[in-house]
C-alpha positions as CSV (number, residue, x, y, z in Angstrom):
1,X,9.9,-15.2,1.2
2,X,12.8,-16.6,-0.9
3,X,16.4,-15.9,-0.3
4,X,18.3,-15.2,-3.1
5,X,21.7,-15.5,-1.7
6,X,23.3,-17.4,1.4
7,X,23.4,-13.7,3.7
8,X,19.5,-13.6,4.0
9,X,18.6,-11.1,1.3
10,X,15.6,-11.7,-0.9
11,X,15.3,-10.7,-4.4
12,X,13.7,-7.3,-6.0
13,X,10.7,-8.9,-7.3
14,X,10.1,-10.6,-3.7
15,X,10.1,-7.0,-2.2
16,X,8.2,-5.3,-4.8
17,X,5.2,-7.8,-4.7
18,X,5.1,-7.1,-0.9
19,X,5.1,-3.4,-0.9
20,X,2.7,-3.7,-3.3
21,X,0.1,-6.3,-1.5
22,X,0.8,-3.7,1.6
23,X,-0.3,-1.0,-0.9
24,X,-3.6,-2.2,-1.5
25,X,-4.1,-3.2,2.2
26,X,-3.6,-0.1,3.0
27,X,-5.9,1.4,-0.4
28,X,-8.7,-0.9,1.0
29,X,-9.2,0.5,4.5
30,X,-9.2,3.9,3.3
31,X,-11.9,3.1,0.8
32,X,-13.5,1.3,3.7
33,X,-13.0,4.4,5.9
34,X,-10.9,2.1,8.7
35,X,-8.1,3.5,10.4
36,X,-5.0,2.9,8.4
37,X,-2.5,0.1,9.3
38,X,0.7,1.6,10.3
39,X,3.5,1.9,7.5
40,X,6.6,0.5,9.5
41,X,6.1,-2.4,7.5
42,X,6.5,-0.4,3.9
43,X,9.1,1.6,5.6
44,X,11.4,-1.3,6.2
45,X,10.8,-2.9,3.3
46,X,12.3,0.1,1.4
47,X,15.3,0.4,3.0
48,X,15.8,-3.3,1.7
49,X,15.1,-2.5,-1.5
50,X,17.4,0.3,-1.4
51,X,19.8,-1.6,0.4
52,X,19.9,-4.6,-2.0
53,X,20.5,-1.5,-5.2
54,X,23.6,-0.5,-3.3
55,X,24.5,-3.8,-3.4
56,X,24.1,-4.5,-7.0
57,X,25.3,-1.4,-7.6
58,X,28.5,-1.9,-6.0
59,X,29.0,-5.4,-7.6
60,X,28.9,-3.5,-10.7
61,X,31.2,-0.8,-9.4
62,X,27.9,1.6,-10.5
63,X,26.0,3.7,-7.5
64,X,23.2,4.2,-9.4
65,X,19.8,2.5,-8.2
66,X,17.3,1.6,-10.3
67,X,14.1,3.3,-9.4
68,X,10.8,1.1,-8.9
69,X,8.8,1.0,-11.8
70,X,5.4,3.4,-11.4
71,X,1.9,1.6,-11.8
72,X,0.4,5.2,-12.4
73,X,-0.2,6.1,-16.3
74,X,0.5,9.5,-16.9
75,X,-1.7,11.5,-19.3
């Protein structure tokens, strides 16, 4: 986990690549048929993400936060 500034908070990319290894953890035991792991993790892991937009989007005097891109293709 890098930090990307001195307060402890990591970067976008750093948080998108983990919710996104916890997304296929979690796509692997249902395809498996296993109980699935709880999502306190992905939970959290949000809230930074949407805590480090209303950063940036203060720093730029702009509210707006940028929605994570979608892996799904739409038809």
């Amino acid at each position: 986990m890098s930090g990307s500034e001195d307060d402890g908070t990591r970067d976008r990319d750093t948080i998108e690549r983990e919710l996104r290894l916890l997304v296929s953890v979690r796509m692997a035991y249902r395809e498996r048929g296993g109980a699935l792991p709880s999502i306190t993790q992905m939970d959290a892991l949000l809230d930074e993400l949407l805590e480090l937009g209303r950063r940036a989007g203060l720093q730029q005097g702009d509210t707006a936060i940028r929605a994570m891109p979608s892996r799904c293709r739409s038809q």
